[in-house]
LUMKOL-356315 format. One record per residue: x, y, z negated of N, C-alpha, C in turn. Coordinates in steps of 0.1 Angstrom, whole numbers, padded with zeros to 4 digits, always signed. Layout:
REM residues N
XYZXYZXYZ
...
REM end
This chain:
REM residues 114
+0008-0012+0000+0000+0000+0000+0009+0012+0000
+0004+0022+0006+0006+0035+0010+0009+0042-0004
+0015+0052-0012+0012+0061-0020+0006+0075-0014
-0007+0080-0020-0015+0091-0017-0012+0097-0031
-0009+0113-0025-0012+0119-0032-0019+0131-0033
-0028+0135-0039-0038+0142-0035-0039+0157-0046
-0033+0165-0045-0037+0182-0057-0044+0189-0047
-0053+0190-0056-0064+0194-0056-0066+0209-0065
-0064+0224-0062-0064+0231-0078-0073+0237-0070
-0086+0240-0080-0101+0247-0072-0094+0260-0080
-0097+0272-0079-0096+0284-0084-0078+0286-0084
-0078+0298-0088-0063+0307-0094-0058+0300-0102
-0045+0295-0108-0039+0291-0120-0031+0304-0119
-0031+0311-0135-0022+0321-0136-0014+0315-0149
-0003+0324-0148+0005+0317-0164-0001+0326-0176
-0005+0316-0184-0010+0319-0196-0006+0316-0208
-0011+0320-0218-0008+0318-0235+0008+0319-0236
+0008+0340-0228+0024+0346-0239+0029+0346-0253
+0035+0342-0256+0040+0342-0275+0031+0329-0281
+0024+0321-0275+0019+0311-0284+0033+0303-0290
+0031+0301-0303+0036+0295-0311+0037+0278-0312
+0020+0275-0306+0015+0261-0312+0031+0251-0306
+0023+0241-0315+0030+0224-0309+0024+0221-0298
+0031+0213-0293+0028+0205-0279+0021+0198-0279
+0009+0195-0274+0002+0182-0274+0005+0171-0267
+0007+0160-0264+0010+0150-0257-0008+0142-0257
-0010+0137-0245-0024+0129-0243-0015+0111-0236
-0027+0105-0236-0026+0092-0226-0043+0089-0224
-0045+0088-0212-0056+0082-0207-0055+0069-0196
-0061+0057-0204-0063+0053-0190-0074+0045-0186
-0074+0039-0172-0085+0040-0168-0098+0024-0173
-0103+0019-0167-0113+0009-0178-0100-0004-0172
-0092-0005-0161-0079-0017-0158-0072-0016-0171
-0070-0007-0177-0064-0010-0189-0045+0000-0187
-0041+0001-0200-0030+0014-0196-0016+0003-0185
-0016-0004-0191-0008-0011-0184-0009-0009-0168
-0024-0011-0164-0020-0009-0149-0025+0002-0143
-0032+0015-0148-0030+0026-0147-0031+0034-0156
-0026+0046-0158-0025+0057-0172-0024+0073-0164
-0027+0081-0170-0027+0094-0172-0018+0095-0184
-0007+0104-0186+0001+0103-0200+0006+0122-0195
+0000+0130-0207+0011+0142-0205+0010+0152-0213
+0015+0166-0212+0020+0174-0225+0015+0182-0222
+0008+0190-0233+0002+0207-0230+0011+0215-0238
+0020+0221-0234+0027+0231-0239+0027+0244-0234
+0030+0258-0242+0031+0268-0241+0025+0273-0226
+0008+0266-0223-0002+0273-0216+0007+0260-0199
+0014+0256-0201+0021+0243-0191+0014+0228-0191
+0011+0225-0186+0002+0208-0184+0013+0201-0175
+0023+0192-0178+0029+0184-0172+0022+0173-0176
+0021+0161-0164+0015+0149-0166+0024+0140-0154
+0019+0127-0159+0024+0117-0154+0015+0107-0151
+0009+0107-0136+0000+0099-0135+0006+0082-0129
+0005+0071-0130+0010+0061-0130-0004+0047-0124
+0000+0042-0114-0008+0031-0108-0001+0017-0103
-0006+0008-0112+0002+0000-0109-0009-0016-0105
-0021-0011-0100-0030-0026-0103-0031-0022-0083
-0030-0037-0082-0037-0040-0067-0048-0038-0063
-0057-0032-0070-0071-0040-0066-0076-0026-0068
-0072-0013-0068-0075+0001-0070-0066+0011-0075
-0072+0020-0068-0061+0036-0066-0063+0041-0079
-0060+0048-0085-0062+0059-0097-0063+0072-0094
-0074+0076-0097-0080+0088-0098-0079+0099-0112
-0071+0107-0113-0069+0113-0124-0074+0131-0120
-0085+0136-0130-0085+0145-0128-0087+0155-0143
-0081+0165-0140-0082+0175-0152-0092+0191-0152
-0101+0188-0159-0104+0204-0162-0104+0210-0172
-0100+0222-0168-0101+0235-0178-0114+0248-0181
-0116+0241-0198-0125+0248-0201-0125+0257-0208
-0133+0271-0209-0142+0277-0199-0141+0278-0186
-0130+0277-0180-0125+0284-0166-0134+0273-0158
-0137+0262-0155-0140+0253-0147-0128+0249-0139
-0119+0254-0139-0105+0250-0134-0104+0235-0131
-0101+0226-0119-0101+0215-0121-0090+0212-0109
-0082+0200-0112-0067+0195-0107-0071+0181-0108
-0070+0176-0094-0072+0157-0095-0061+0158-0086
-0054+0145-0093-0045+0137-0085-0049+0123-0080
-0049+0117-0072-0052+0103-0066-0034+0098-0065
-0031+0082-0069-0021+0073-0069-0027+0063-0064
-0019+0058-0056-0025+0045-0048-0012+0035-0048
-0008+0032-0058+0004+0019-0060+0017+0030-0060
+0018+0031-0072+0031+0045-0073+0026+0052-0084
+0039+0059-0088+0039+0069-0102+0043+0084-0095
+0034+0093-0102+0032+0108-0096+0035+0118-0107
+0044+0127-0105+0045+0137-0119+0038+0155-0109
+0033+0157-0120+0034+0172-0116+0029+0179-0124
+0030+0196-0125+0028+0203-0135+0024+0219-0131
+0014+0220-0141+0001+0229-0139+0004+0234-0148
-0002+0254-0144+0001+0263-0156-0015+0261-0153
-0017+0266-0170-0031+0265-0173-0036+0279-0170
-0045+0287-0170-0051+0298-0170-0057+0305-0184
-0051+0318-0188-0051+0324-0197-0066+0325-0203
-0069+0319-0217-0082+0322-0224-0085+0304-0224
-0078+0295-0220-0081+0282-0215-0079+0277-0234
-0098+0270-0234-0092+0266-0248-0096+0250-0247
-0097+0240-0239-0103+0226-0237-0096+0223-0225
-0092+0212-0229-0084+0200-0214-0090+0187-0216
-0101+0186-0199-0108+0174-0203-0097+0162-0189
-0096+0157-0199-0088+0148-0187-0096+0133-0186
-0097+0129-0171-0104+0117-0163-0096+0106-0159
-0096+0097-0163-0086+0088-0155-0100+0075-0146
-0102+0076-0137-0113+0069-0127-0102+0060-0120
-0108+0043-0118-0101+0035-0110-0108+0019-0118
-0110+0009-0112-0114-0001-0112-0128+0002-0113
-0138+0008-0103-0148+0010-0106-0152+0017-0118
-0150+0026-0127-0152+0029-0136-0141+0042-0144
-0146+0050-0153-0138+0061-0155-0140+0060-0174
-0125+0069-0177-0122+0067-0192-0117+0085-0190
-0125+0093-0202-0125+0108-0204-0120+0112-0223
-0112+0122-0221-0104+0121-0236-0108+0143-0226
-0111+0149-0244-0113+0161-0239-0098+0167-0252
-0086+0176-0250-0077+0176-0257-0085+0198-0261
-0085+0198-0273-0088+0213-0276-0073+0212-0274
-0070+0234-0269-0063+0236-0266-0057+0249-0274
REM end
């Protein structure tokens, strides 16, 4: 199989949250295959969303997608047998990261306050 990769960013990303202080959050999602054979895994730091989308099952692509709430801001990546990194500035006022991991028929949602 092919690797597809698919970004997708609907609206503006601007760089946001100057002088925040917080800790970093780290997430993992994955999808109903189980983490083993696909995962969403990544960090929300200083207003930055680096992630690491990862597919490793034969039998389906992985579908990962992220929005940002209030903004409606939304970033899907699609993996089709391959591991995919990339990283998104969040948009200033952004307080909720709902992240999707879709693949074996079915989808697993983890919402991270921000």
């Amino acid at each position: 199989m092919k690797s597809l990769v698919l970004v997708a960013a609907l609206g503006a990303l601007a760089l946001g949250f100057p002088g925040t202080a917080a800790a970093a959050t780290s997430f993992e999602v994955c999808s109903p295959l189980g983490c083993a054979a696909q995962s969403v895994r990544g960090t929300v730091d200083r207003g930055q969303l680096a992630v690491t989308v990862s597919d490793r099952s034969p039998v389906s692509a992985l579908t990962a997608r992220f929005v940002v709430s209030p903004q409606g801001v939304q970033t899907q990546i699609v993996v089709d047998d391959g591991v995919r990194h990339a990283v998104v500035t969040l948009p200033p006022g952004a307080n909720q990261l709902t992240v999707t991991a879709c693949g074996g028929g079915g989808c697993n949602s983890k919402s991270i306050p921000l």
